[in-house]
Biopython code that builds the backbone (N, CA, C, O; Angstrom):
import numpy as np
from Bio.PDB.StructureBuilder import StructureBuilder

atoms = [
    (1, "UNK", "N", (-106.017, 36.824, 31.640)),
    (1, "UNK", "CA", (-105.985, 38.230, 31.262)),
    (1, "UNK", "C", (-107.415, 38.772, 31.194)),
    (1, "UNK", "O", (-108.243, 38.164, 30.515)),
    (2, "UNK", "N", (-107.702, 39.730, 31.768)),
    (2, "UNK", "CA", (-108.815, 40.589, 31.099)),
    (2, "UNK", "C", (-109.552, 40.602, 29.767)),
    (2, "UNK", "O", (-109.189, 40.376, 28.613)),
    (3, "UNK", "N", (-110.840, 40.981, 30.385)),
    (3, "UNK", "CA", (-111.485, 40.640, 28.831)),
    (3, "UNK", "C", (-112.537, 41.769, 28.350)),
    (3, "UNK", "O", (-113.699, 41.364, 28.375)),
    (4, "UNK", "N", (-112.365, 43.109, 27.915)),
    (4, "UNK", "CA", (-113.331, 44.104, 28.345)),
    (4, "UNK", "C", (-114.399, 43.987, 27.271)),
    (4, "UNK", "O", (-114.154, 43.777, 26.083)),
    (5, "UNK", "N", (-115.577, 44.138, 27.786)),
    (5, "UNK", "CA", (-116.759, 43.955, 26.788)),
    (5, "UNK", "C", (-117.622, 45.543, 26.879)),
    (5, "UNK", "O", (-117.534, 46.494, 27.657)),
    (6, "UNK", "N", (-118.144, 45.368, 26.133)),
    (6, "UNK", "CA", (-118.784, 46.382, 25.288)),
    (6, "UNK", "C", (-120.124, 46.625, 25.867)),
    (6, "UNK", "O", (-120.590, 45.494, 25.719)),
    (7, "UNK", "N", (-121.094, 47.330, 26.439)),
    (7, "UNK", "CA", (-122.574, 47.194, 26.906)),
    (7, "UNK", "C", (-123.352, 48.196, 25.961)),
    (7, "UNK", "O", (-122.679, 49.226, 25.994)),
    (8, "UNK", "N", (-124.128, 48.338, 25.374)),
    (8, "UNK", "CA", (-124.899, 48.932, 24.784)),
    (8, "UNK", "C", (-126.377, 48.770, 24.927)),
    (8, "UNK", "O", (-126.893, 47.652, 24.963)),
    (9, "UNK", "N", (-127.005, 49.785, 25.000)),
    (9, "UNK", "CA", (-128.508, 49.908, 25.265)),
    (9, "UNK", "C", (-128.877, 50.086, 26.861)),
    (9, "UNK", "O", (-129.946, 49.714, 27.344)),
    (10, "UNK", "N", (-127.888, 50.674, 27.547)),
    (10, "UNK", "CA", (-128.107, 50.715, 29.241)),
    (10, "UNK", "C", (-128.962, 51.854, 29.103)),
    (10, "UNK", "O", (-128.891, 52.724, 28.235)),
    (11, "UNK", "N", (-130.029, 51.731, 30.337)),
    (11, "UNK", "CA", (-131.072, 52.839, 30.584)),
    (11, "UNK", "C", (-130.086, 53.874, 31.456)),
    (11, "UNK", "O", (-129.183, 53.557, 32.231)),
    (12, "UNK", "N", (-130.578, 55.309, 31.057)),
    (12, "UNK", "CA", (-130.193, 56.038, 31.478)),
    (12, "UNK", "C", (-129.896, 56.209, 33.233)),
    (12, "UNK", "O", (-129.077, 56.875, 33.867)),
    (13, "UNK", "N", (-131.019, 55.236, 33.646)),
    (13, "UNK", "CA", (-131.146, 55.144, 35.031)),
    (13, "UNK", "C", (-129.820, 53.671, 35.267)),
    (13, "UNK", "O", (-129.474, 53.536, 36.440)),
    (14, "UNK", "N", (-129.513, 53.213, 34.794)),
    (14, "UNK", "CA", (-128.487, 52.191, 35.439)),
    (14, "UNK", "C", (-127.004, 52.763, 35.680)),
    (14, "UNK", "O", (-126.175, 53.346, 34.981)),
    (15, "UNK", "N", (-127.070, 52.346, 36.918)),
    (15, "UNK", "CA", (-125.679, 52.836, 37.567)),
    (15, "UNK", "C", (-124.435, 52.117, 37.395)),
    (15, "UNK", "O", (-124.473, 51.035, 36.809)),
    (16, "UNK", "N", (-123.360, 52.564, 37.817)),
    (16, "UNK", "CA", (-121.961, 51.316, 37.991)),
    (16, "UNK", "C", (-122.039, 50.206, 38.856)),
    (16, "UNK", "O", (-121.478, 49.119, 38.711)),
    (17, "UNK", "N", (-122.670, 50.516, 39.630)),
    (17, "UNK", "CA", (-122.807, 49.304, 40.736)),
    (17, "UNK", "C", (-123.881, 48.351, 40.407)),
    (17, "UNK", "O", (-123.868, 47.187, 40.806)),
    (18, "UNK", "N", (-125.071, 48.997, 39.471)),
    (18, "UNK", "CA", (-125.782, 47.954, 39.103)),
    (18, "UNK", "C", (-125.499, 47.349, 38.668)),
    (18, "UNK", "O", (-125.731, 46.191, 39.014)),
    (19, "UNK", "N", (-124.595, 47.708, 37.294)),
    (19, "UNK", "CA", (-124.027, 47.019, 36.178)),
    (19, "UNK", "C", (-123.033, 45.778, 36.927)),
    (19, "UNK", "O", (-123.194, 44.593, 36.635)),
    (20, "UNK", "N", (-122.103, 46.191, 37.823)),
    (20, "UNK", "CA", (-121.392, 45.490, 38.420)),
    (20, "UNK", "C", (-122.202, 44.450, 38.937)),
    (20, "UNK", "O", (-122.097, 43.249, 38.688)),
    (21, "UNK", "N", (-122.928, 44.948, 39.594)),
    (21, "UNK", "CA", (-123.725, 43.421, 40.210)),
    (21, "UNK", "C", (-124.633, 42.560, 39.338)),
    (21, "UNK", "O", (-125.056, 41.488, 39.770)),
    (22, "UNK", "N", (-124.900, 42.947, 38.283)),
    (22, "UNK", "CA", (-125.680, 42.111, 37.561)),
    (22, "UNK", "C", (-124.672, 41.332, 36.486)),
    (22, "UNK", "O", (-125.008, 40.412, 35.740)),
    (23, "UNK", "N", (-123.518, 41.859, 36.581)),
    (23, "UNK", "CA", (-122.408, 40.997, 35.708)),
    (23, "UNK", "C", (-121.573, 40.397, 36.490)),
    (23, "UNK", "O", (-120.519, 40.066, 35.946)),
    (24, "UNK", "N", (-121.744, 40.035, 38.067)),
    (24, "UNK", "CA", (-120.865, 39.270, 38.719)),
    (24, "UNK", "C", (-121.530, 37.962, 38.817)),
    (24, "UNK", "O", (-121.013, 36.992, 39.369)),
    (25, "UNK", "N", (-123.070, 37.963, 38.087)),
    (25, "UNK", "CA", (-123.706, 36.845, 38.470)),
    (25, "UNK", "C", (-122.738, 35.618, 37.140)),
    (25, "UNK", "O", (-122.610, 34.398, 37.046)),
    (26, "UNK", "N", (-122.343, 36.607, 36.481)),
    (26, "UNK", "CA", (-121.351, 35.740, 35.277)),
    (26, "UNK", "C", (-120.135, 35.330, 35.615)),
    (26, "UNK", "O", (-119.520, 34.475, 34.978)),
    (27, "UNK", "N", (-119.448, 36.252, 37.242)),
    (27, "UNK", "CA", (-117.817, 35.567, 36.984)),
    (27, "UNK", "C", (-117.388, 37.415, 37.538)),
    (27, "UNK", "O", (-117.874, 38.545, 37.499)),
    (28, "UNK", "N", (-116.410, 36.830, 37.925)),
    (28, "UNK", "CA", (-115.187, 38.182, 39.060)),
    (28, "UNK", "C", (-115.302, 39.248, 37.738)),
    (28, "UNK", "O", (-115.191, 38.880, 36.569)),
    (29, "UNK", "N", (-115.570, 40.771, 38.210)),
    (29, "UNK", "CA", (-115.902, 41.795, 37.288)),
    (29, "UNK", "C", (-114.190, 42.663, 37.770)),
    (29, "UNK", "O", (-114.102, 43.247, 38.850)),
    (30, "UNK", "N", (-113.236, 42.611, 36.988)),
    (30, "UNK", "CA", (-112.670, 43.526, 37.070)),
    (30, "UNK", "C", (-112.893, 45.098, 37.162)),
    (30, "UNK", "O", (-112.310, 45.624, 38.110)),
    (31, "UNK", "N", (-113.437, 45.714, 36.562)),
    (31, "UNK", "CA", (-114.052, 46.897, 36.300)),
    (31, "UNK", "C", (-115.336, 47.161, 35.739)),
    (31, "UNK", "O", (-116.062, 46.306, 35.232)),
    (32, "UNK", "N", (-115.698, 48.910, 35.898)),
    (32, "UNK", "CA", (-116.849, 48.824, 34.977)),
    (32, "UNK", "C", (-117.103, 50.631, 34.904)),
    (32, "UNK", "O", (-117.187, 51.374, 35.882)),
    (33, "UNK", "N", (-117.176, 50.972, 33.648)),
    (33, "UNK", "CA", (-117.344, 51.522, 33.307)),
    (33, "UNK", "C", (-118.684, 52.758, 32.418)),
    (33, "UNK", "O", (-118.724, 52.640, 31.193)),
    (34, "UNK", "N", (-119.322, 53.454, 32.836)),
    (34, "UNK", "CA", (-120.812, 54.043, 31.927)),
    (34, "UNK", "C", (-120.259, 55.051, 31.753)),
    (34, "UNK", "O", (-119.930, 55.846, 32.633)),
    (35, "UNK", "N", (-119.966, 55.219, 29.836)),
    (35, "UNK", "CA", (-120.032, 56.631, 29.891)),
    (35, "UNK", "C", (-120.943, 58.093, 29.648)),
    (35, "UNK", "O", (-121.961, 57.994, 28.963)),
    (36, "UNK", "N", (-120.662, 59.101, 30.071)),
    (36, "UNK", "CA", (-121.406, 59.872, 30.112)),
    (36, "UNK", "C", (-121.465, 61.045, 29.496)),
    (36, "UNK", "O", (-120.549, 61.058, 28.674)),
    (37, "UNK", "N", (-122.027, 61.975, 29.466)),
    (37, "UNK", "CA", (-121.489, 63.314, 27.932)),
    (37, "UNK", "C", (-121.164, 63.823, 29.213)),
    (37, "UNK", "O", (-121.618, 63.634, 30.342)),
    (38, "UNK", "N", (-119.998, 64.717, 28.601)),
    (38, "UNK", "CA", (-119.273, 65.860, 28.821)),
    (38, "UNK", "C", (-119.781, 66.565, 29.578)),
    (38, "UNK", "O", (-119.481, 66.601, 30.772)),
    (39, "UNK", "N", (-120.886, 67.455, 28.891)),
    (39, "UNK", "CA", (-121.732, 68.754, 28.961)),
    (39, "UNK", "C", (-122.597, 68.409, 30.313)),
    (39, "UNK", "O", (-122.324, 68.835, 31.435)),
    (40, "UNK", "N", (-123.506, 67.699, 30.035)),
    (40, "UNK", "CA", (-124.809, 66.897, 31.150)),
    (40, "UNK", "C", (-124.231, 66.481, 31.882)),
    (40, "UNK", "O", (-124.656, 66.971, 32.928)),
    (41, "UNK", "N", (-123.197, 65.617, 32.169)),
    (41, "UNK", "CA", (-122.941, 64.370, 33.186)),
    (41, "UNK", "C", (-124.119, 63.322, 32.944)),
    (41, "UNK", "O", (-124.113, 62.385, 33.743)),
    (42, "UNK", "N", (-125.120, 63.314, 31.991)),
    (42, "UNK", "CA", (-126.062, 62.238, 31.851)),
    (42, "UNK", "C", (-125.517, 60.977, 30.892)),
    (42, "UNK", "O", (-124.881, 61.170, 29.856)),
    (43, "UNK", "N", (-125.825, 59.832, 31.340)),
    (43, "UNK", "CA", (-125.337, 58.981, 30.509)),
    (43, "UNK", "C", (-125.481, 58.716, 29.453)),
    (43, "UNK", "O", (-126.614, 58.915, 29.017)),
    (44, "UNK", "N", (-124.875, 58.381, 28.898)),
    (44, "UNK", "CA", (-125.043, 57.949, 27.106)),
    (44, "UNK", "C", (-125.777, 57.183, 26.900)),
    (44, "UNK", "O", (-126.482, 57.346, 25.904)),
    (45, "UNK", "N", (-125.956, 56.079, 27.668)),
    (45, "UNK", "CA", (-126.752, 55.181, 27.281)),
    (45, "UNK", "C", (-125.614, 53.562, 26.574)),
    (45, "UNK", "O", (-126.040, 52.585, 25.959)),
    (46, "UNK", "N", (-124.225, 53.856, 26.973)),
    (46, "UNK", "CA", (-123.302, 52.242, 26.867)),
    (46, "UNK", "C", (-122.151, 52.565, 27.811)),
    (46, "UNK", "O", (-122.007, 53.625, 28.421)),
    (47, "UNK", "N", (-121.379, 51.536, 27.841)),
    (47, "UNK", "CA", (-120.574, 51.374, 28.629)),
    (47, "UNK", "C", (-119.836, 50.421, 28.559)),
    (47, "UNK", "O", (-119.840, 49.813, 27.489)),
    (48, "UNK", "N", (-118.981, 49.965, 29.605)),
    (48, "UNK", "CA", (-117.264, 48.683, 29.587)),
    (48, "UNK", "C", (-117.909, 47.984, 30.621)),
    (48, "UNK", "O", (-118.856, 48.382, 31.300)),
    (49, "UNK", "N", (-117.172, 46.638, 30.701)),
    (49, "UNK", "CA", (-117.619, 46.094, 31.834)),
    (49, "UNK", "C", (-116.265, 44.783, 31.086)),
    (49, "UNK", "O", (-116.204, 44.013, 30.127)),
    (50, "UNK", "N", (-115.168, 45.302, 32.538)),
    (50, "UNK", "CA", (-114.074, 44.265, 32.621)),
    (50, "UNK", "C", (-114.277, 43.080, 33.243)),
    (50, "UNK", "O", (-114.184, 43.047, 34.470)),
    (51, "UNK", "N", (-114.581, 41.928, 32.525)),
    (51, "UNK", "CA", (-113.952, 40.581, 33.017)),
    (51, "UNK", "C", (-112.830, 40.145, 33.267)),
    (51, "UNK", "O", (-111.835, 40.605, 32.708)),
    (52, "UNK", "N", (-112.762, 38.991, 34.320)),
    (52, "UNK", "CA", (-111.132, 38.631, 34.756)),
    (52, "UNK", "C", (-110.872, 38.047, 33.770)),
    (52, "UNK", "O", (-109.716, 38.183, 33.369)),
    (53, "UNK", "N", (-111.556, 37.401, 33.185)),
    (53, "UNK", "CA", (-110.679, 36.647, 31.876)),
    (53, "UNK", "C", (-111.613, 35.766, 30.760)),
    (53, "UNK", "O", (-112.842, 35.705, 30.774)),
    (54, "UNK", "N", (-110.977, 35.299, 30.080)),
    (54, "UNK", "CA", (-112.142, 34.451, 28.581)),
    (54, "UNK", "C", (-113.170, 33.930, 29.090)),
    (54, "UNK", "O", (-114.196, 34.287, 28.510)),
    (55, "UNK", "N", (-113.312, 33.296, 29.855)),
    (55, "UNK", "CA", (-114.473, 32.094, 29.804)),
    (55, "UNK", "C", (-115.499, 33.133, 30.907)),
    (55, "UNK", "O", (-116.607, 33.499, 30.517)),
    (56, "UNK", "N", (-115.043, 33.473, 32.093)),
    (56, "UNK", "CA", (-116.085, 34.512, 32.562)),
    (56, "UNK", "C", (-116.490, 35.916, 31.538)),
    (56, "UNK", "O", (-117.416, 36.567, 32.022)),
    (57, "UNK", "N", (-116.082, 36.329, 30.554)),
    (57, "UNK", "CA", (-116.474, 37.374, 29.530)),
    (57, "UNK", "C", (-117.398, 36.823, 28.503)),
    (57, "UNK", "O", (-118.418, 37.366, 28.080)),
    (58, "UNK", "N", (-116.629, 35.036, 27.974)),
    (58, "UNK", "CA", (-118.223, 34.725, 27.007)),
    (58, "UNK", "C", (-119.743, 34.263, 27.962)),
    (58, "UNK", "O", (-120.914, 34.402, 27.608)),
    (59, "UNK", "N", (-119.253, 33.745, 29.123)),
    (59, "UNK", "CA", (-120.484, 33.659, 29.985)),
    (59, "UNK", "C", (-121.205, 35.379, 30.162)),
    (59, "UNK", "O", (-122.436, 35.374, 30.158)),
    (60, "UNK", "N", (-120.772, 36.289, 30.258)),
    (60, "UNK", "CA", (-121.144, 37.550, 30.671)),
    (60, "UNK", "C", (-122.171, 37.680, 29.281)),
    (60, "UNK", "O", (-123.371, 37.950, 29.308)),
    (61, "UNK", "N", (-121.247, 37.377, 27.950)),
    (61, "UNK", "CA", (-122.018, 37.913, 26.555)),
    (61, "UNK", "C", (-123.469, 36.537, 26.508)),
    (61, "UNK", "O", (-124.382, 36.626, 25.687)),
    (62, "UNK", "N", (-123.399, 35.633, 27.312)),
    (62, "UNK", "CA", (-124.383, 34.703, 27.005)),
    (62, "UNK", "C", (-125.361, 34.849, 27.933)),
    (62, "UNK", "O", (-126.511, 34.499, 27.669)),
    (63, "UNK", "N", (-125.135, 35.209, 28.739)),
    (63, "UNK", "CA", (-126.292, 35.375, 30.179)),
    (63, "UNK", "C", (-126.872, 36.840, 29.727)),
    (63, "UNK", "O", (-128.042, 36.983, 30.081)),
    (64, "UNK", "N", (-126.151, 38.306, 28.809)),
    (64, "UNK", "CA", (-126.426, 39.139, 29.255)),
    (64, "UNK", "C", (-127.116, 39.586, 27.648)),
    (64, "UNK", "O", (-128.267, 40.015, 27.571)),
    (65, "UNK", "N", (-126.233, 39.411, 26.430)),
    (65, "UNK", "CA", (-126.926, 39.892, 25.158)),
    (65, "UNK", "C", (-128.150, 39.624, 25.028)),
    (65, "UNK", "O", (-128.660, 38.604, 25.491)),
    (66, "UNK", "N", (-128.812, 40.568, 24.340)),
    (66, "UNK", "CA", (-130.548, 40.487, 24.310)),
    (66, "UNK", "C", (-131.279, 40.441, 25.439)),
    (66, "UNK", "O", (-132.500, 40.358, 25.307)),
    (67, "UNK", "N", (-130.888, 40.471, 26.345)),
    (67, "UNK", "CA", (-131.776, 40.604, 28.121)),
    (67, "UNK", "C", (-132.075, 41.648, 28.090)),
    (67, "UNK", "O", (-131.704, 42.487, 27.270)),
    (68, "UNK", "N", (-132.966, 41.822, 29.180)),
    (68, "UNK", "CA", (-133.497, 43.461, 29.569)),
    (68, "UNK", "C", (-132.774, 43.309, 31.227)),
    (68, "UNK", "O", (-132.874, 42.307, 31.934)),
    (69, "UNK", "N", (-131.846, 44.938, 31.684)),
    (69, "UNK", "CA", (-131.462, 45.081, 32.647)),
    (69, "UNK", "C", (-132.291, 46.688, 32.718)),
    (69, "UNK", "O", (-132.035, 47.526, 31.854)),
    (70, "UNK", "N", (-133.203, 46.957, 33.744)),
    (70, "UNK", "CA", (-133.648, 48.348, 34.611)),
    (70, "UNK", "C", (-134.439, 48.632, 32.826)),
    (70, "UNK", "O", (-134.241, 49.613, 32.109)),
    (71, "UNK", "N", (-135.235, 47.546, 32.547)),
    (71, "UNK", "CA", (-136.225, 47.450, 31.108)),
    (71, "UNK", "C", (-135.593, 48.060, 29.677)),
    (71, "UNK", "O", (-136.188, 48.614, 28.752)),
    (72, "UNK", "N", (-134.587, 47.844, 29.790)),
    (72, "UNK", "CA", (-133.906, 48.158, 28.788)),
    (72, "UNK", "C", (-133.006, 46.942, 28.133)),
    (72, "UNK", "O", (-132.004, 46.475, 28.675)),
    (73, "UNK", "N", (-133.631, 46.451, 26.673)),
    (73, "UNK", "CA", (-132.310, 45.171, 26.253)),
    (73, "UNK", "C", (-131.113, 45.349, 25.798)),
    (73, "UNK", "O", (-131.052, 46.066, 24.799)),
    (74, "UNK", "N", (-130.165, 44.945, 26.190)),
    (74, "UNK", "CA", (-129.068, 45.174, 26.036)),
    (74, "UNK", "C", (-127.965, 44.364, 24.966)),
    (74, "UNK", "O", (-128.112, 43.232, 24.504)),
    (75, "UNK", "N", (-127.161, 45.029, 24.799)),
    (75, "UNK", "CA", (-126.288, 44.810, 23.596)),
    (75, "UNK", "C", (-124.625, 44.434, 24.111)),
    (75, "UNK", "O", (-123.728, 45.229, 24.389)),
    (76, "UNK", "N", (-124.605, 42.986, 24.118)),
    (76, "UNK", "CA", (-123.384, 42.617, 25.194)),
    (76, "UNK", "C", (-122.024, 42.500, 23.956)),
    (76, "UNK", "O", (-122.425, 43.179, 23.011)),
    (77, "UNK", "N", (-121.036, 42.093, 23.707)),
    (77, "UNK", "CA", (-120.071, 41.970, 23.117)),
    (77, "UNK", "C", (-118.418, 42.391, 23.170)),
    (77, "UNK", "O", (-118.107, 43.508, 23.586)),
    (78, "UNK", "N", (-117.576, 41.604, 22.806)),
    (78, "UNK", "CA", (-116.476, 41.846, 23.450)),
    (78, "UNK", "C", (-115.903, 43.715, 22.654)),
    (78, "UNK", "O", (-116.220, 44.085, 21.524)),
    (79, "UNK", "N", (-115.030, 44.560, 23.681)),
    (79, "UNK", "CA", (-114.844, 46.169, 22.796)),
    (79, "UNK", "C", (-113.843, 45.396, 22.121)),
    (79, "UNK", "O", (-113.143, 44.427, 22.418)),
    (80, "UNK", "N", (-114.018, 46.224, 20.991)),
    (80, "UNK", "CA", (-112.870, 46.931, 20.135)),
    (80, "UNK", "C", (-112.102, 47.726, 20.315)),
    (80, "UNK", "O", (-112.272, 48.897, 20.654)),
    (81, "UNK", "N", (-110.820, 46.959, 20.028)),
    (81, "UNK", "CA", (-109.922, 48.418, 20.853)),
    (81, "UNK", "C", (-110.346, 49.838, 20.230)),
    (81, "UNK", "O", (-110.921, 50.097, 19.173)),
    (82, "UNK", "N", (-109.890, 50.613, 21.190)),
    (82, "UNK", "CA", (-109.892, 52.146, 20.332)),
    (82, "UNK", "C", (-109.453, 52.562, 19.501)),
    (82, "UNK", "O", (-108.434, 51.871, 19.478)),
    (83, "UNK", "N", (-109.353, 53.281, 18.595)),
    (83, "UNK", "CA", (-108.332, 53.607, 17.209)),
    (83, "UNK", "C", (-107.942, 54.570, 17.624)),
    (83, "UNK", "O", (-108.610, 55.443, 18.179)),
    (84, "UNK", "N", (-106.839, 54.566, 17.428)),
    (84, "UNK", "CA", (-105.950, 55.702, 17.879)),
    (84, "UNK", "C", (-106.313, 56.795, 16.958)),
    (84, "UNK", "O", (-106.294, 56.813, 15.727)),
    (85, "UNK", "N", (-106.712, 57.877, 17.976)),
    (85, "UNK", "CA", (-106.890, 59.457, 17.640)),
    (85, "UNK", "C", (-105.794, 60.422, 17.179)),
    (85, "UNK", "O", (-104.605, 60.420, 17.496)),
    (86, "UNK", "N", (-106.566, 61.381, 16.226)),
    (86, "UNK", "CA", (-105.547, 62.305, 15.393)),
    (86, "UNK", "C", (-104.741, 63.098, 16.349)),
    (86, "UNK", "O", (-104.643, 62.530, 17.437)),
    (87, "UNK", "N", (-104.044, 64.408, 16.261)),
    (87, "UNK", "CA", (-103.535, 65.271, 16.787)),
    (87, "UNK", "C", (-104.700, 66.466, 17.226)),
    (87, "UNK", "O", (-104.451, 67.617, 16.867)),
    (88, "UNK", "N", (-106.035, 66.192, 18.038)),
    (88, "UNK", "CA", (-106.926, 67.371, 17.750)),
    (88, "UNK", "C", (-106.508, 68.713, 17.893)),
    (88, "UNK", "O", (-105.400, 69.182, 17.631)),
    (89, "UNK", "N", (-107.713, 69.394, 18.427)),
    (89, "UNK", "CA", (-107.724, 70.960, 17.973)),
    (89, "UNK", "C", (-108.018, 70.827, 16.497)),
    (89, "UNK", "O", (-108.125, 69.994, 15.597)),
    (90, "UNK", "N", (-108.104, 72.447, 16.824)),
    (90, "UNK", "CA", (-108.023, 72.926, 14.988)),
    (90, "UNK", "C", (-109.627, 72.445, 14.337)),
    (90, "UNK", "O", (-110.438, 71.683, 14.863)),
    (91, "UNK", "N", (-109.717, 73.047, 13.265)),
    (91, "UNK", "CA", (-110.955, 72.758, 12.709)),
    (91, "UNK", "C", (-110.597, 71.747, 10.946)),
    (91, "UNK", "O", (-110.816, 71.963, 9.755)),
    (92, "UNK", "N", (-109.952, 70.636, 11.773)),
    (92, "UNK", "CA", (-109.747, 69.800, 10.656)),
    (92, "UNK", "C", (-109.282, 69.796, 9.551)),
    (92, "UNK", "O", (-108.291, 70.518, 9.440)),
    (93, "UNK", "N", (-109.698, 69.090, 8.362)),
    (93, "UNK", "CA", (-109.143, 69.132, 6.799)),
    (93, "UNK", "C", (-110.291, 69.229, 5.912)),
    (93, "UNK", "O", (-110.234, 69.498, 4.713)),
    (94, "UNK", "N", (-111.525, 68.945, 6.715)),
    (94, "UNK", "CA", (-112.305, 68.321, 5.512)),
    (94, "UNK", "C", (-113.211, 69.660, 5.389)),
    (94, "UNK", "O", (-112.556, 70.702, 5.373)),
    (95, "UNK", "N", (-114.564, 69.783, 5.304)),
    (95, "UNK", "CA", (-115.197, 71.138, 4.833)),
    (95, "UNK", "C", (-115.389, 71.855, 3.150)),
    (95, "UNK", "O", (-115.360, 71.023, 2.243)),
    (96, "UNK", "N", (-115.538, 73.032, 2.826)),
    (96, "UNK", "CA", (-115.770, 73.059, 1.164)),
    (96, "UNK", "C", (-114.043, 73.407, 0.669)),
    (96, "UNK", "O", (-113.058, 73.877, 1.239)),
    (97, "UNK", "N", (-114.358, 72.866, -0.744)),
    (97, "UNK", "CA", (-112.984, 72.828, -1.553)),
    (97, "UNK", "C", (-112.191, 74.685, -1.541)),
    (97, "UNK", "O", (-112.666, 75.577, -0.838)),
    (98, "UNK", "N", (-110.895, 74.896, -2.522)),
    (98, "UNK", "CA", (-111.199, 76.117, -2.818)),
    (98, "UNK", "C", (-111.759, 76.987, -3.562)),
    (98, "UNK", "O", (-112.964, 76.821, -3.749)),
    (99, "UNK", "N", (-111.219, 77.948, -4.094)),
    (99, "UNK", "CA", (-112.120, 78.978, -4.325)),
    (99, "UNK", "C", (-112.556, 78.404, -6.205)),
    (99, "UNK", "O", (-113.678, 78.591, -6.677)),
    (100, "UNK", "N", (-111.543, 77.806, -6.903)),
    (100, "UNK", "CA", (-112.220, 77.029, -7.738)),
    (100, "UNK", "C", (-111.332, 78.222, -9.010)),
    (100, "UNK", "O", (-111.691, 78.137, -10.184)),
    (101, "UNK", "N", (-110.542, 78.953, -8.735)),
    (101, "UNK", "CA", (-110.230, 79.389, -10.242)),
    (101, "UNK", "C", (-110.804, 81.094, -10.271)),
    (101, "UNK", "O", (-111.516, 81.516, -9.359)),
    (102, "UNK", "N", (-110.516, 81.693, -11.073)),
    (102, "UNK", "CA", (-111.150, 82.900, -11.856)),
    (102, "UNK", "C", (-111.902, 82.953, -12.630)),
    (102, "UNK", "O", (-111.735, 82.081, -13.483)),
    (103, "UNK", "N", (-112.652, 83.525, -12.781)),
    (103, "UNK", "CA", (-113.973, 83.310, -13.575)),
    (103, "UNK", "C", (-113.252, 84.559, -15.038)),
    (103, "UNK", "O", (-112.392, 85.412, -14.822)),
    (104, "UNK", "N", (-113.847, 84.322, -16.275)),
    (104, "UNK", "CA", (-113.664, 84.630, -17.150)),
    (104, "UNK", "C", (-114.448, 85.972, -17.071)),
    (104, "UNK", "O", (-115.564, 85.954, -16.551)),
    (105, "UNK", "N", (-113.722, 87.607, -17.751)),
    (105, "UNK", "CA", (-114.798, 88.125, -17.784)),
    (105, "UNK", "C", (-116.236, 88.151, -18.936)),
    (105, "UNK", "O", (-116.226, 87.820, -20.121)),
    (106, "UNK", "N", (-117.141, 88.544, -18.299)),
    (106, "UNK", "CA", (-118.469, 88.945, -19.406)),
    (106, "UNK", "C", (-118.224, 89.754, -20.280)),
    (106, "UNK", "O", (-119.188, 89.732, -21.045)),
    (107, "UNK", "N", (-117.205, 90.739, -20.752)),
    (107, "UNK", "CA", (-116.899, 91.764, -21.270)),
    (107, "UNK", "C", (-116.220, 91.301, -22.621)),
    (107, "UNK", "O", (-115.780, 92.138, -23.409)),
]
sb = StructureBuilder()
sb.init_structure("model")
sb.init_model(0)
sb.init_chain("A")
sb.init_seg("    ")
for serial, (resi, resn, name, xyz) in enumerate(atoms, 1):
    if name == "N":
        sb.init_residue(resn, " ", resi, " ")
    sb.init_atom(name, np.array(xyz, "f"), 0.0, 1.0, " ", f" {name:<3s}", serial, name[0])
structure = sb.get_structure()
């Protein structure tokens, strides 16, 4: 089964294909992933990178955590799944309390 790991600390300049090729030196790369903001299309600076399975994913975290890839060291580890997200929209729950009561008069 698949094993998706976590990349953190990628230089803005590293691509998908780099990433891919510098993690096949570990074992068959299912996928790979950099994400990027919204707004820019510039990268964030982390990303996924799918292994085919266990033993090629801890080789990936041992060859690759703490290395420098395109001078940048990197932060290898298996993801965490996602937590499942609220219902968005809307401007949430949280923000200031209410109005707190009536004030007594001075009179």
């Amino acid at each position: 089964m698949a094993k998706k790991l976590y990349i953190g600390g990628l230089s803005y300049d590293t691509t998908e294909s780099g990433l891919r090729e510098a993690f096949a030196q570990a074992g068959a790369v299912a996928s790979v992933a950099i994400i990027s903001d919204k707004m820019s299309g510039r990268s964030r600076g982390f990303g996924f990178v799918e292994m085919e399975n266990d033993e090629e994913a801890k080789a990936a975290i041992e060859m690759w955590h703490g290395k420098e890839l395109d001078g940048r060291s990197l932060i290898v580890n298996e993801a965490r799944p996602q937590a499942p997200r609220g219902a968005g929209g809307g401007f949430g729950h949280g923000g200031r309390g209410g109005g707190g009561g009536r004030r007594s008069n001075r009179w």
